[in-house]
mmCIF file of the N, C-alpha and C atoms, coordinates in Angstrom:
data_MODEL
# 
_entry.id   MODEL 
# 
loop_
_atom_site.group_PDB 
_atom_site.id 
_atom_site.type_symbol 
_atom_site.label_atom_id 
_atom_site.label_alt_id 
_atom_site.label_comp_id 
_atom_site.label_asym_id 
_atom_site.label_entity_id 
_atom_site.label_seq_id 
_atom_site.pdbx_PDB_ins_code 
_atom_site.Cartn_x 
_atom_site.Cartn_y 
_atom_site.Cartn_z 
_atom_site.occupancy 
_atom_site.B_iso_or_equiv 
_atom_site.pdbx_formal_charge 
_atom_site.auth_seq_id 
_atom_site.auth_comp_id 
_atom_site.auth_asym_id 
_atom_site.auth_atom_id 
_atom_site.pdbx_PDB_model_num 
ATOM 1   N N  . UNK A 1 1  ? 15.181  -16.150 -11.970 1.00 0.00 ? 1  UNK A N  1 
ATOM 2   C CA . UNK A 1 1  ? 15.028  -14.781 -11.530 1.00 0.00 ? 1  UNK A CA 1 
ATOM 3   C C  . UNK A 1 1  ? 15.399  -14.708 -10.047 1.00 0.00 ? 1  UNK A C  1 
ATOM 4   N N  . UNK A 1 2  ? 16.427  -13.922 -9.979  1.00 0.00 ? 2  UNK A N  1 
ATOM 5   C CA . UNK A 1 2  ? 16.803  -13.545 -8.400  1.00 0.00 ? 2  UNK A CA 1 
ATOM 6   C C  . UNK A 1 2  ? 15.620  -12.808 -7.570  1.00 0.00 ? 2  UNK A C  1 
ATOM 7   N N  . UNK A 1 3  ? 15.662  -13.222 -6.300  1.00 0.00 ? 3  UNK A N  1 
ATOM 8   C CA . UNK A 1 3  ? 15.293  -12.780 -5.330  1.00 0.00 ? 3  UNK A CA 1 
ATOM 9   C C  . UNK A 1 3  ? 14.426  -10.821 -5.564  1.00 0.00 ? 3  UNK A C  1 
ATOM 10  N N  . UNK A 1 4  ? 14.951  -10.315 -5.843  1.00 0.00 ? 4  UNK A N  1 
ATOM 11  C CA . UNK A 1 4  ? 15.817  -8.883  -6.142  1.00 0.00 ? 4  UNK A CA 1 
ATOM 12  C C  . UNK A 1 4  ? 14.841  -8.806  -7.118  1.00 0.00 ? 4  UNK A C  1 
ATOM 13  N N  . UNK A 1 5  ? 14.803  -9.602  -8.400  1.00 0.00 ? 5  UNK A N  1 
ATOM 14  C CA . UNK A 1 5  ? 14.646  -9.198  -9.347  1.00 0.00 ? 5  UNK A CA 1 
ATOM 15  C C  . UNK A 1 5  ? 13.017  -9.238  -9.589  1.00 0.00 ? 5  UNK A C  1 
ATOM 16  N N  . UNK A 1 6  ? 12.634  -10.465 -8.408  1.00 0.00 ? 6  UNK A N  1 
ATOM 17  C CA . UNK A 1 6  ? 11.137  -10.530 -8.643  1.00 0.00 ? 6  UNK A CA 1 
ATOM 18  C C  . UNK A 1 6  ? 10.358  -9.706  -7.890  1.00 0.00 ? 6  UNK A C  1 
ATOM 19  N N  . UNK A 1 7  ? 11.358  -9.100  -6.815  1.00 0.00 ? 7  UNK A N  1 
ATOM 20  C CA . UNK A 1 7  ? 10.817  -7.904  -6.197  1.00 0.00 ? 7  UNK A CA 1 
ATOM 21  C C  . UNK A 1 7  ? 10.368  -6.821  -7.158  1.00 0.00 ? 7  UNK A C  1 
ATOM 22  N N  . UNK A 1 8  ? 10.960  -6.212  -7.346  1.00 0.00 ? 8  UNK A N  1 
ATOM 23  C CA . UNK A 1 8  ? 11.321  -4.687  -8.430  1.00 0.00 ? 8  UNK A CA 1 
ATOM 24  C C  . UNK A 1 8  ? 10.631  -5.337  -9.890  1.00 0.00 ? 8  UNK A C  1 
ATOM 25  N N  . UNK A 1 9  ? 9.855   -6.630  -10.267 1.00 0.00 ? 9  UNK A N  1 
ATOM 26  C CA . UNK A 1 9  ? 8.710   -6.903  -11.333 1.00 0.00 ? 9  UNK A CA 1 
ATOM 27  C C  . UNK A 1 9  ? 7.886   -6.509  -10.714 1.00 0.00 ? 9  UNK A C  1 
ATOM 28  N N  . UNK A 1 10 ? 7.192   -6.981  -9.621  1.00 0.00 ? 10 UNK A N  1 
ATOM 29  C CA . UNK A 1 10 ? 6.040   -6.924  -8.569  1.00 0.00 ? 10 UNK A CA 1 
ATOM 30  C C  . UNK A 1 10 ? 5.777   -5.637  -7.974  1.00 0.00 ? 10 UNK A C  1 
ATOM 31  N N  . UNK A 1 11 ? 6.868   -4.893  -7.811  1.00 0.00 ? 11 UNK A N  1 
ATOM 32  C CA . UNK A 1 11 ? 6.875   -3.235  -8.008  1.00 0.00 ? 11 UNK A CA 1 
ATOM 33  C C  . UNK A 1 11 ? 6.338   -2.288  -8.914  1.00 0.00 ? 11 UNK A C  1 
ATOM 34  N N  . UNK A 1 12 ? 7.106   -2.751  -9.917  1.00 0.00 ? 12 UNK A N  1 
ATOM 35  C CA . UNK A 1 12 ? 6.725   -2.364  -11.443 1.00 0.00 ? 12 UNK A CA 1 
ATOM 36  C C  . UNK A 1 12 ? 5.135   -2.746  -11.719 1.00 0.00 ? 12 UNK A C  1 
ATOM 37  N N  . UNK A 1 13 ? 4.906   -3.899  -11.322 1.00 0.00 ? 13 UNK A N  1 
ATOM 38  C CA . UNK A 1 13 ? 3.392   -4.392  -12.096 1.00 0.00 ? 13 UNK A CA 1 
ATOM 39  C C  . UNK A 1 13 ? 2.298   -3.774  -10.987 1.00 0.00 ? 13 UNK A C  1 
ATOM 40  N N  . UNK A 1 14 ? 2.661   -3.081  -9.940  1.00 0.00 ? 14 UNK A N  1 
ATOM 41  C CA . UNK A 1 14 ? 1.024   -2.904  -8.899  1.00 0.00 ? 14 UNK A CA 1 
ATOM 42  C C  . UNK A 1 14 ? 1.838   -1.333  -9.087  1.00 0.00 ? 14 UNK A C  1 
ATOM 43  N N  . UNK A 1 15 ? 2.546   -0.698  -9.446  1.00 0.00 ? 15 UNK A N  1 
ATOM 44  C CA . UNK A 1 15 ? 2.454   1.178   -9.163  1.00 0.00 ? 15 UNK A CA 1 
ATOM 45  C C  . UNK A 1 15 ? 1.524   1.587   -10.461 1.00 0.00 ? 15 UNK A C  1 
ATOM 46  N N  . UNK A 1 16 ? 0.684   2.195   -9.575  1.00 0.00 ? 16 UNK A N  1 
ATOM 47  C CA . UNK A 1 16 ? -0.498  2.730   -10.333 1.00 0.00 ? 16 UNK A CA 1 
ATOM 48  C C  . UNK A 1 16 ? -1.842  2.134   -9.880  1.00 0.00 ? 16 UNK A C  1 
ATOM 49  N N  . UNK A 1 17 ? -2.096  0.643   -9.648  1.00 0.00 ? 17 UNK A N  1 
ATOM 50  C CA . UNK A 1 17 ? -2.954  0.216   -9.451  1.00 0.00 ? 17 UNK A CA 1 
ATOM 51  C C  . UNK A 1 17 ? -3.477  0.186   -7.408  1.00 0.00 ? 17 UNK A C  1 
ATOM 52  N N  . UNK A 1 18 ? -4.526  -0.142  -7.393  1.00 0.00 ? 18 UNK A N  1 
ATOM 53  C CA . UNK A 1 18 ? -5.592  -0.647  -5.737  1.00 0.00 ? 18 UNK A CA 1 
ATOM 54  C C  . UNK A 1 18 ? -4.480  -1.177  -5.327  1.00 0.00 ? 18 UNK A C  1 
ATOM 55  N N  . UNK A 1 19 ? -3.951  -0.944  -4.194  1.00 0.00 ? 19 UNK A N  1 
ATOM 56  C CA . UNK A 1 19 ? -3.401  -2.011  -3.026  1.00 0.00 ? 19 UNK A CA 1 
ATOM 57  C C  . UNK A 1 19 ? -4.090  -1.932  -1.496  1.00 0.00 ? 19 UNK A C  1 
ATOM 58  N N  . UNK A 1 20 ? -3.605  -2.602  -1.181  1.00 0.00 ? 20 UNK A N  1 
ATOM 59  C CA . UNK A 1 20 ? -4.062  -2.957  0.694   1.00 0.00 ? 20 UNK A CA 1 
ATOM 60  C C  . UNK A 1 20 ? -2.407  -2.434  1.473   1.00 0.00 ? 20 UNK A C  1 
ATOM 61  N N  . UNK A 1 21 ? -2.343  -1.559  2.295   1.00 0.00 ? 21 UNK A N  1 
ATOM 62  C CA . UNK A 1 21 ? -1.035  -1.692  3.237   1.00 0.00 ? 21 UNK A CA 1 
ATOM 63  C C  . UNK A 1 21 ? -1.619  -2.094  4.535   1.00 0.00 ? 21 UNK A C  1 
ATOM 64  N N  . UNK A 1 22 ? -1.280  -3.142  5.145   1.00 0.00 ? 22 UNK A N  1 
ATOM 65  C CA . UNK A 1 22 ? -1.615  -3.059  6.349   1.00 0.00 ? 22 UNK A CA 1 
ATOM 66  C C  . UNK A 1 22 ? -0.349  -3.021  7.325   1.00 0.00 ? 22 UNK A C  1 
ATOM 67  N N  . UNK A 1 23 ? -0.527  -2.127  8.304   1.00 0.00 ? 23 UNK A N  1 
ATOM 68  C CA . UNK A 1 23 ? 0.508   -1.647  9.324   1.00 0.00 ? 23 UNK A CA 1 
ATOM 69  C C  . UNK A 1 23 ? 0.614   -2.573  10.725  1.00 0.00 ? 23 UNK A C  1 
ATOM 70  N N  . UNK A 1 24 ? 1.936   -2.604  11.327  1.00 0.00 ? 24 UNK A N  1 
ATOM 71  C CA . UNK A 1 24 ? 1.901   -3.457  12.369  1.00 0.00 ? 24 UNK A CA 1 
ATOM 72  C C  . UNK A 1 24 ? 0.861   -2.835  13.419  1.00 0.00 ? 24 UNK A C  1 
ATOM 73  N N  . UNK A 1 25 ? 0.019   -1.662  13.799  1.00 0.00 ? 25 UNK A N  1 
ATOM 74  C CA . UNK A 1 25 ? -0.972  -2.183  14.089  1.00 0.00 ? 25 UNK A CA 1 
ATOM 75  C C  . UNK A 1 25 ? -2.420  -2.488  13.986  1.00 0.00 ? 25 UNK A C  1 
ATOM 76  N N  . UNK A 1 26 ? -2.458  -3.133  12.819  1.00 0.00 ? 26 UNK A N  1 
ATOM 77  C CA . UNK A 1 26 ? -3.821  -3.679  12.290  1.00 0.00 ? 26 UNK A CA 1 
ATOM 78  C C  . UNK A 1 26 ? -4.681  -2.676  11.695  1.00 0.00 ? 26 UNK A C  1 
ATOM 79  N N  . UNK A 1 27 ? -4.033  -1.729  11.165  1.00 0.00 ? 27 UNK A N  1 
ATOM 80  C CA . UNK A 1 27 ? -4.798  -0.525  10.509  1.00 0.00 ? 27 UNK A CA 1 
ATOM 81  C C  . UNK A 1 27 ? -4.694  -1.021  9.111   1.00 0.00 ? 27 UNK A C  1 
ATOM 82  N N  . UNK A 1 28 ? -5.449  -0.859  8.363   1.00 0.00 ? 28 UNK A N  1 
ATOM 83  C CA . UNK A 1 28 ? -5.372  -1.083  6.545   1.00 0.00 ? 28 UNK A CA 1 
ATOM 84  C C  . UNK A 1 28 ? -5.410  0.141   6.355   1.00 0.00 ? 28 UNK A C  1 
ATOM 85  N N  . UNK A 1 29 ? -4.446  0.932   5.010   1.00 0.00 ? 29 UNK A N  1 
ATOM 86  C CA . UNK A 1 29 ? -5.169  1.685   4.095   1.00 0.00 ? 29 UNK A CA 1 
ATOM 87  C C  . UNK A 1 29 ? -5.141  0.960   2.879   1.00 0.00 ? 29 UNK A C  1 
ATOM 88  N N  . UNK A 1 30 ? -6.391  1.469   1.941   1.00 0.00 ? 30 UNK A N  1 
ATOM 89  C CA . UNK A 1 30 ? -6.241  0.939   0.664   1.00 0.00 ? 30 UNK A CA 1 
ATOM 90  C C  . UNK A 1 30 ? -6.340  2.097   -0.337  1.00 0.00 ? 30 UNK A C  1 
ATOM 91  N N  . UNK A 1 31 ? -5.425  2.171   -1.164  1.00 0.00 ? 31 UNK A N  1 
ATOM 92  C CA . UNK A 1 31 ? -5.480  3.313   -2.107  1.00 0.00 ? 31 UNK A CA 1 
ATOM 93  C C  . UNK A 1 31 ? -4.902  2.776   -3.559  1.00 0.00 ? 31 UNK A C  1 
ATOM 94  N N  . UNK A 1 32 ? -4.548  3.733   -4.530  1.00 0.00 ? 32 UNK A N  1 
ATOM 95  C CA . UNK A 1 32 ? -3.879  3.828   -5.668  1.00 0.00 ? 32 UNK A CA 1 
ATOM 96  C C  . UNK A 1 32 ? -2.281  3.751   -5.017  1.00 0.00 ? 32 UNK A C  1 
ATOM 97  N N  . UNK A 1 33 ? -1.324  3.015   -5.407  1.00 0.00 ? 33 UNK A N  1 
ATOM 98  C CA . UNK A 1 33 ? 0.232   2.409   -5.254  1.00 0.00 ? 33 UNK A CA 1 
ATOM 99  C C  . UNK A 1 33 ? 0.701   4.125   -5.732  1.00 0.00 ? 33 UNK A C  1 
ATOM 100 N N  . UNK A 1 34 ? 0.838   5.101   -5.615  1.00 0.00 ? 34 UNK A N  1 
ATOM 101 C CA . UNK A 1 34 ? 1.707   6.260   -6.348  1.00 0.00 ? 34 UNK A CA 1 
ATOM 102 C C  . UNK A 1 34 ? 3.602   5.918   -6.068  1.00 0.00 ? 34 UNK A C  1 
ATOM 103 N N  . UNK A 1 35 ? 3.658   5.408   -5.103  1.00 0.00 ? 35 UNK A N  1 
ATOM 104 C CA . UNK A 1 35 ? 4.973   5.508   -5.156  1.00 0.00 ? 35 UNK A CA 1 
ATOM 105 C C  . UNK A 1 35 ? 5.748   4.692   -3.947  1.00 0.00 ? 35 UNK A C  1 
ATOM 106 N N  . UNK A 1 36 ? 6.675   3.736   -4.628  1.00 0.00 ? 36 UNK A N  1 
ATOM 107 C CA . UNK A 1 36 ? 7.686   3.028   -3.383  1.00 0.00 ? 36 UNK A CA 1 
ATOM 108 C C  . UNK A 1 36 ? 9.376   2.838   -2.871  1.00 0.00 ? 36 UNK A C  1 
ATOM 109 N N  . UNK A 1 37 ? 9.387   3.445   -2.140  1.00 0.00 ? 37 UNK A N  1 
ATOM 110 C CA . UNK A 1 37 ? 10.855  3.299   -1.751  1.00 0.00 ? 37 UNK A CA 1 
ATOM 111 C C  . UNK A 1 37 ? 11.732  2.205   -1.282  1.00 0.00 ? 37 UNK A C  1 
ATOM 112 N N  . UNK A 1 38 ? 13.215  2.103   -1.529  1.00 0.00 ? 38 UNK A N  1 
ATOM 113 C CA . UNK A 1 38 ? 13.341  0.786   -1.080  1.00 0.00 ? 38 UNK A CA 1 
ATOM 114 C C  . UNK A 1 38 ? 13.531  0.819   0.721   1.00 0.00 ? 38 UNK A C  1 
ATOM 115 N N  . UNK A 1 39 ? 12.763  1.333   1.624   1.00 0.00 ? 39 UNK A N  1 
ATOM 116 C CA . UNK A 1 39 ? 12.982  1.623   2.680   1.00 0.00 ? 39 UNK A CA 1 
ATOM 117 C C  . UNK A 1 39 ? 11.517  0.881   2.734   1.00 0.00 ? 39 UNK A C  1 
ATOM 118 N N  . UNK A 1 40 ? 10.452  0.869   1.860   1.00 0.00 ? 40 UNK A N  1 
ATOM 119 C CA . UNK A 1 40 ? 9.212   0.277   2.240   1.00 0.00 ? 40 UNK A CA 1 
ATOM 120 C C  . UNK A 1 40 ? 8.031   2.121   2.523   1.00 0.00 ? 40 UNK A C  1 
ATOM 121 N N  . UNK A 1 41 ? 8.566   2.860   2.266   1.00 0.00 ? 41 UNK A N  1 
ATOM 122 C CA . UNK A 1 41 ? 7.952   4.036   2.177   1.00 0.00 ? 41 UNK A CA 1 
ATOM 123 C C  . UNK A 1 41 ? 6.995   3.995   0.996   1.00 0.00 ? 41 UNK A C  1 
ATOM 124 N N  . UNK A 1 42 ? 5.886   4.286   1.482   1.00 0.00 ? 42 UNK A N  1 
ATOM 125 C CA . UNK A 1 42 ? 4.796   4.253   0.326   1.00 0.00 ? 42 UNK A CA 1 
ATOM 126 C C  . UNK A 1 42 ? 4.008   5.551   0.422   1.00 0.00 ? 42 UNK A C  1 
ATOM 127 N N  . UNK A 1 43 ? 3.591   6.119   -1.113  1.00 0.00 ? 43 UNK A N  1 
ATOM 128 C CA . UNK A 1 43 ? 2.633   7.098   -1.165  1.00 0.00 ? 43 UNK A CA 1 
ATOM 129 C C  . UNK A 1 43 ? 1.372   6.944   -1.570  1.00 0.00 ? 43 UNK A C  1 
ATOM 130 N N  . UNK A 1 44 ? -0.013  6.872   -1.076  1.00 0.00 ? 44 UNK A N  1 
ATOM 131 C CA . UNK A 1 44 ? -0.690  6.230   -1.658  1.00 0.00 ? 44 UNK A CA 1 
ATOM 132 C C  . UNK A 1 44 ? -1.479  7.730   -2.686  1.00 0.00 ? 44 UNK A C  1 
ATOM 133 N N  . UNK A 1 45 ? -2.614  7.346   -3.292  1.00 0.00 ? 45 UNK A N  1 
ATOM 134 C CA . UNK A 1 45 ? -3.715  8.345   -3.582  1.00 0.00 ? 45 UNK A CA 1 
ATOM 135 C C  . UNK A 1 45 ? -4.878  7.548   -3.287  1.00 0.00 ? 45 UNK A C  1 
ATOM 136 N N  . UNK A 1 46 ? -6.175  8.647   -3.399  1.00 0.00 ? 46 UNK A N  1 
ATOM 137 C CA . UNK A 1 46 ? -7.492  8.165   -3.024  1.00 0.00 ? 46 UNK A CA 1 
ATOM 138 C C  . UNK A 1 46 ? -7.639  7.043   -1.962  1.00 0.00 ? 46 UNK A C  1 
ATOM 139 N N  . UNK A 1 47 ? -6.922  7.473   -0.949  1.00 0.00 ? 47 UNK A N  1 
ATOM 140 C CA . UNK A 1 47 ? -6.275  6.351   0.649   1.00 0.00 ? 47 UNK A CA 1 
ATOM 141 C C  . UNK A 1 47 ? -7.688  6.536   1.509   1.00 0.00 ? 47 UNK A C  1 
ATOM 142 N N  . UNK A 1 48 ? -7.883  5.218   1.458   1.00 0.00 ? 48 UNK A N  1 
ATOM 143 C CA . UNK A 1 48 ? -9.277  5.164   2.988   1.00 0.00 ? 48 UNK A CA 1 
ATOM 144 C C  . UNK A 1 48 ? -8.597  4.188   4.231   1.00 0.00 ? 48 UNK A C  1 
ATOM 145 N N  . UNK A 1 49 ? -8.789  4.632   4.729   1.00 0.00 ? 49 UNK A N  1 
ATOM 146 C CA . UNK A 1 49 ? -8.357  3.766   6.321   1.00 0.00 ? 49 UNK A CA 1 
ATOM 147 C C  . UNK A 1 49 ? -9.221  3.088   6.884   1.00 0.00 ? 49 UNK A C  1 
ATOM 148 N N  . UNK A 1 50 ? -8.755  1.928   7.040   1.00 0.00 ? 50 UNK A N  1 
ATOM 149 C CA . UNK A 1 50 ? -10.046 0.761   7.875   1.00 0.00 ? 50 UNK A CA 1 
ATOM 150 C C  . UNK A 1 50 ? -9.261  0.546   8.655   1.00 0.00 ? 50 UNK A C  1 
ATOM 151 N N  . UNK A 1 51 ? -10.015 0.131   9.813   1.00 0.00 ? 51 UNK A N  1 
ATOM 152 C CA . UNK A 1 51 ? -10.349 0.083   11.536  1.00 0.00 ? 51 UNK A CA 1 
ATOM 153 C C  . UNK A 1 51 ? -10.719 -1.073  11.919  1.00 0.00 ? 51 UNK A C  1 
ATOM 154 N N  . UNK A 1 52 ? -10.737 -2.100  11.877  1.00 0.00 ? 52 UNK A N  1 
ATOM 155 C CA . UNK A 1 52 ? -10.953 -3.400  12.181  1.00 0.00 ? 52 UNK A CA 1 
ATOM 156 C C  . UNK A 1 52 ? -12.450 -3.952  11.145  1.00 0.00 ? 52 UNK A C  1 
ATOM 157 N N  . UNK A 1 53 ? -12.111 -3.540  9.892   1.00 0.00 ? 53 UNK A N  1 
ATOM 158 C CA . UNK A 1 53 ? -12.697 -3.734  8.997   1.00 0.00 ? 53 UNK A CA 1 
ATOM 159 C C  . UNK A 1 53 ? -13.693 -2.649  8.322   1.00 0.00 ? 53 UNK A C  1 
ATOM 160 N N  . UNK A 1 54 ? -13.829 -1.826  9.205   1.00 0.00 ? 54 UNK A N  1 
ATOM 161 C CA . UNK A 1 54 ? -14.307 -0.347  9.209   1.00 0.00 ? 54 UNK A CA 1 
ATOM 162 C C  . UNK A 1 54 ? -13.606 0.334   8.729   1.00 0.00 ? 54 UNK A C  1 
ATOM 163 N N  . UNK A 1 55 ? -14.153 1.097   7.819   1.00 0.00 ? 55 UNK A N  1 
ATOM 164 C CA . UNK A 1 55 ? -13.746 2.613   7.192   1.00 0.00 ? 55 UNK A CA 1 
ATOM 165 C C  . UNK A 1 55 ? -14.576 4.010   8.317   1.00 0.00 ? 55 UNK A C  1 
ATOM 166 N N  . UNK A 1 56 ? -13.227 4.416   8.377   1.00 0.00 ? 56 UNK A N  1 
ATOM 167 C CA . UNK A 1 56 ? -12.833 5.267   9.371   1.00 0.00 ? 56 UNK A CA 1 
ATOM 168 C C  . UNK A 1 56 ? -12.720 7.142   9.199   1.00 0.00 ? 56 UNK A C  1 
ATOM 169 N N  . UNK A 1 57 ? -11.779 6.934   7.760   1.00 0.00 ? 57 UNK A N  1 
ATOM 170 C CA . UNK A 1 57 ? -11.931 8.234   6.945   1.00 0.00 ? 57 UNK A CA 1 
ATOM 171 C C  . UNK A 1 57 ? -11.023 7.664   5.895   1.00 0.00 ? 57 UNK A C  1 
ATOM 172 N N  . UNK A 1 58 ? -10.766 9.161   4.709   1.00 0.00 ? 58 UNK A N  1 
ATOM 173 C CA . UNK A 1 58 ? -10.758 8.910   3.516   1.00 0.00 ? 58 UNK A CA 1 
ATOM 174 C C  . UNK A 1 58 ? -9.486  10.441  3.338   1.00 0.00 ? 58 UNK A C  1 
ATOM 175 N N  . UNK A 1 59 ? -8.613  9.601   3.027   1.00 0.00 ? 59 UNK A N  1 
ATOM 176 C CA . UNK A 1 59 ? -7.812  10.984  2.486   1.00 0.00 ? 59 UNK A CA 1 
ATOM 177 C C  . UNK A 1 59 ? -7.349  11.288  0.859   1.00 0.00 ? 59 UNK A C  1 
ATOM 178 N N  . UNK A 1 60 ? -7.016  12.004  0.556   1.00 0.00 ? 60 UNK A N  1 
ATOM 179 C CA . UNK A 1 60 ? -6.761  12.591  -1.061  1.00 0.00 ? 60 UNK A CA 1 
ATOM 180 C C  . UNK A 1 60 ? -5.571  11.595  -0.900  1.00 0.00 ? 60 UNK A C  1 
ATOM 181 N N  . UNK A 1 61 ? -4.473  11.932  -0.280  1.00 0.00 ? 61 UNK A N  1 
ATOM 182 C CA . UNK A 1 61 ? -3.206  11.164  -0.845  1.00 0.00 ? 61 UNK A CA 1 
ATOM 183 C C  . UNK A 1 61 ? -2.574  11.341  1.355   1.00 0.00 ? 61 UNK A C  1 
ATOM 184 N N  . UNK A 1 62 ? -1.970  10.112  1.079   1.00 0.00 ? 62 UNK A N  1 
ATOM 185 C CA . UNK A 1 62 ? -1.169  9.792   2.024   1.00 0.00 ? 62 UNK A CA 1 
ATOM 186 C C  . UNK A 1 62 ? 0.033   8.889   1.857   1.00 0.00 ? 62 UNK A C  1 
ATOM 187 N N  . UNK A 1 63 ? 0.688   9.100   2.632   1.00 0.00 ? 63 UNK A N  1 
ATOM 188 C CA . UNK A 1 63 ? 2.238   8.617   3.016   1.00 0.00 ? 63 UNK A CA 1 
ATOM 189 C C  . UNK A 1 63 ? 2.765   7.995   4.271   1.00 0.00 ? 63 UNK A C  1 
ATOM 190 N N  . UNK A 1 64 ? 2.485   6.748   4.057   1.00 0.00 ? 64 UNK A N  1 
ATOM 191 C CA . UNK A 1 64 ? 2.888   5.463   4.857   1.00 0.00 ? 64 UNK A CA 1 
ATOM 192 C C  . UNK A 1 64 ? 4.899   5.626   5.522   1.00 0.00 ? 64 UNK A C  1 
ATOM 193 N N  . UNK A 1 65 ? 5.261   5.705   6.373   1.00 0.00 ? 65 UNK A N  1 
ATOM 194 C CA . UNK A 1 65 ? 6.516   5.250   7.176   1.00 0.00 ? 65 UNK A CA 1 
ATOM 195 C C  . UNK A 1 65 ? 6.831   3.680   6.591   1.00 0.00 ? 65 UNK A C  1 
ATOM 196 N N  . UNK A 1 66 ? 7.890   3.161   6.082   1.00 0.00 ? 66 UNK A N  1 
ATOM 197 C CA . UNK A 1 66 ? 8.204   1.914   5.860   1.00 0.00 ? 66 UNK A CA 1 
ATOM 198 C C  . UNK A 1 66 ? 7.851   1.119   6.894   1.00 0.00 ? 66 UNK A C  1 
ATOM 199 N N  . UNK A 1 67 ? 8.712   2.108   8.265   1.00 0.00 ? 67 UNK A N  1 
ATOM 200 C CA . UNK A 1 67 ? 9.144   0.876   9.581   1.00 0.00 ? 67 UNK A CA 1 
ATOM 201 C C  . UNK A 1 67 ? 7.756   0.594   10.152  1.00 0.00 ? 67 UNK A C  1 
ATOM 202 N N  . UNK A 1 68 ? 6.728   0.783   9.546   1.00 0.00 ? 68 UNK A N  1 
ATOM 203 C CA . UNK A 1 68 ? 5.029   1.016   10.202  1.00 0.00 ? 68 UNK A CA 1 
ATOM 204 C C  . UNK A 1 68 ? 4.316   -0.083  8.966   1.00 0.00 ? 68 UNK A C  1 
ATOM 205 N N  . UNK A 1 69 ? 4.722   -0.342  7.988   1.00 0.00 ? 69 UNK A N  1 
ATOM 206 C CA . UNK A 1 69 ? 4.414   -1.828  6.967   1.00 0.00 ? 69 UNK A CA 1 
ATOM 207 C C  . UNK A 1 69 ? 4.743   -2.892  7.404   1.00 0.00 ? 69 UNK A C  1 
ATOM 208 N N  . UNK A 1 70 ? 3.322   -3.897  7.682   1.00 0.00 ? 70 UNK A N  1 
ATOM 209 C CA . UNK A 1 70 ? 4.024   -4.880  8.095   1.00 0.00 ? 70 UNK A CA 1 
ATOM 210 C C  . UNK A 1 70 ? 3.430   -5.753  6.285   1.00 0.00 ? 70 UNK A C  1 
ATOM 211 N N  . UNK A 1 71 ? 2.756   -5.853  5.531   1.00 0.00 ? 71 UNK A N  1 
ATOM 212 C CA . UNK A 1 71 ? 3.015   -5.727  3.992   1.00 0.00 ? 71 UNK A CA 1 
ATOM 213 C C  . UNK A 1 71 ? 2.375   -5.147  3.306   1.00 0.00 ? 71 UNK A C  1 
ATOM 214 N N  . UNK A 1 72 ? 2.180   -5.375  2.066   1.00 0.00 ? 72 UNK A N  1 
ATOM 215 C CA . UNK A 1 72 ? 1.074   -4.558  1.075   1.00 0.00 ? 72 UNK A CA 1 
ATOM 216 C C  . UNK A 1 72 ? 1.034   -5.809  0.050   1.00 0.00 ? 72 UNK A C  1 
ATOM 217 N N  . UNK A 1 73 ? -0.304  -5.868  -0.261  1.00 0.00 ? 73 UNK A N  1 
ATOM 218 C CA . UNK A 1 73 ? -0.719  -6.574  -1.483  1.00 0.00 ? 73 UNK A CA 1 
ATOM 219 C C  . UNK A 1 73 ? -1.857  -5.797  -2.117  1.00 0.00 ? 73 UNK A C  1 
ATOM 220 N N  . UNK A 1 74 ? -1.852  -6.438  -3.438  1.00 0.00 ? 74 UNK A N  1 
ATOM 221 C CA . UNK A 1 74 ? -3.013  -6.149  -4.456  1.00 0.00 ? 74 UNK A CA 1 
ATOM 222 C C  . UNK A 1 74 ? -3.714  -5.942  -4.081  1.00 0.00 ? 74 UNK A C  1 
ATOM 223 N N  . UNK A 1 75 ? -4.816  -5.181  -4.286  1.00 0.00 ? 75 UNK A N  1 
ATOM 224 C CA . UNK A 1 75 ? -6.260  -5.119  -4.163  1.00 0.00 ? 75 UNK A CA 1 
ATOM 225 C C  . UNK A 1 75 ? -7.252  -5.457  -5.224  1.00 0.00 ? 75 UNK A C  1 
ATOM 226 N N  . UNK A 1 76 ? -8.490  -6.599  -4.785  1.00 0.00 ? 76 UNK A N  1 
ATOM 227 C CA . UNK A 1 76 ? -9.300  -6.846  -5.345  1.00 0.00 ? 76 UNK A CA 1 
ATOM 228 C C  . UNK A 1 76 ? -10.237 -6.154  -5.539  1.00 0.00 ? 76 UNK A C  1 
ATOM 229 N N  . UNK A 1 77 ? -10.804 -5.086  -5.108  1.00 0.00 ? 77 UNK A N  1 
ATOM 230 C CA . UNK A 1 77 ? -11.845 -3.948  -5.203  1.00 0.00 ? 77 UNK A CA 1 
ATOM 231 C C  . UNK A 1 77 ? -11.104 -3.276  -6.510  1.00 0.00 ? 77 UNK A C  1 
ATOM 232 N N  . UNK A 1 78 ? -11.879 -2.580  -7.371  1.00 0.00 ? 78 UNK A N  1 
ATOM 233 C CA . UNK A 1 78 ? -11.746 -1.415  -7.743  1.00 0.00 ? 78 UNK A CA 1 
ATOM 234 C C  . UNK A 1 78 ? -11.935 0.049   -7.316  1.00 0.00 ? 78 UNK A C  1 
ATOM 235 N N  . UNK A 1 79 ? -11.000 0.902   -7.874  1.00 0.00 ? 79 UNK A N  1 
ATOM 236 C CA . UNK A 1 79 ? -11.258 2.475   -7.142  1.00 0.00 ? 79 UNK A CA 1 
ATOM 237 C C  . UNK A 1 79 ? -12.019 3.409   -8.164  1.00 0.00 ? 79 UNK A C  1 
# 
C-alpha cells in the first residue's frame, strides 16, 4: 500500500468518529471528524477546546485552517 493510499484508509476509517487536532500552538480541540480536506482543513462537530489541558469552551461545530494543524489523531474518550 502506497504512501497515498494509507492516508485516504485512515481518512476513511476516523470521519465520523472522536479525534484530537492539536494546533501549532498547543491548543487541542477534540470533536466528531465531520470533514477533511486535502489542504489539512478540518470541520469538526461537538468541538471543545483545551488550554493546556483545560477545557476552555465548547462549540456546536468548528472549522480548523490546515496551515494551523500541526496533527490529528484518534480519540480515546467517547462523545
Amino acid at each position: 500500500m502506497s504512501r497515498k493510499e494509507a492516508l485516504s484508509s485512515f481518512i476513511q476509517q476516523i470521519h465520523g468518529r472522536p479525534v484530537v487536532v492539536k494546533l501549532n500552538s498547543g491548543v487541542d480541540y477534540r470533536g466528531v471528524l465531520a470533514c477533511l480536506d486535502g489542504y489539512m482543513n478540518i470541520a469538526l462537530e461537538q468541538t471543545e477546546e483545551y488550554v493546556n489541558g483545560q477545557l476552555k469552551n465548547k462549540y456546536g461545530d468548528a472549522f480548523i485552517r490546515g496551515n494551523n494543524v500541526l496533527y490529528i489523531s484518534t480519540s480515546k474518550r467517547r462523545m
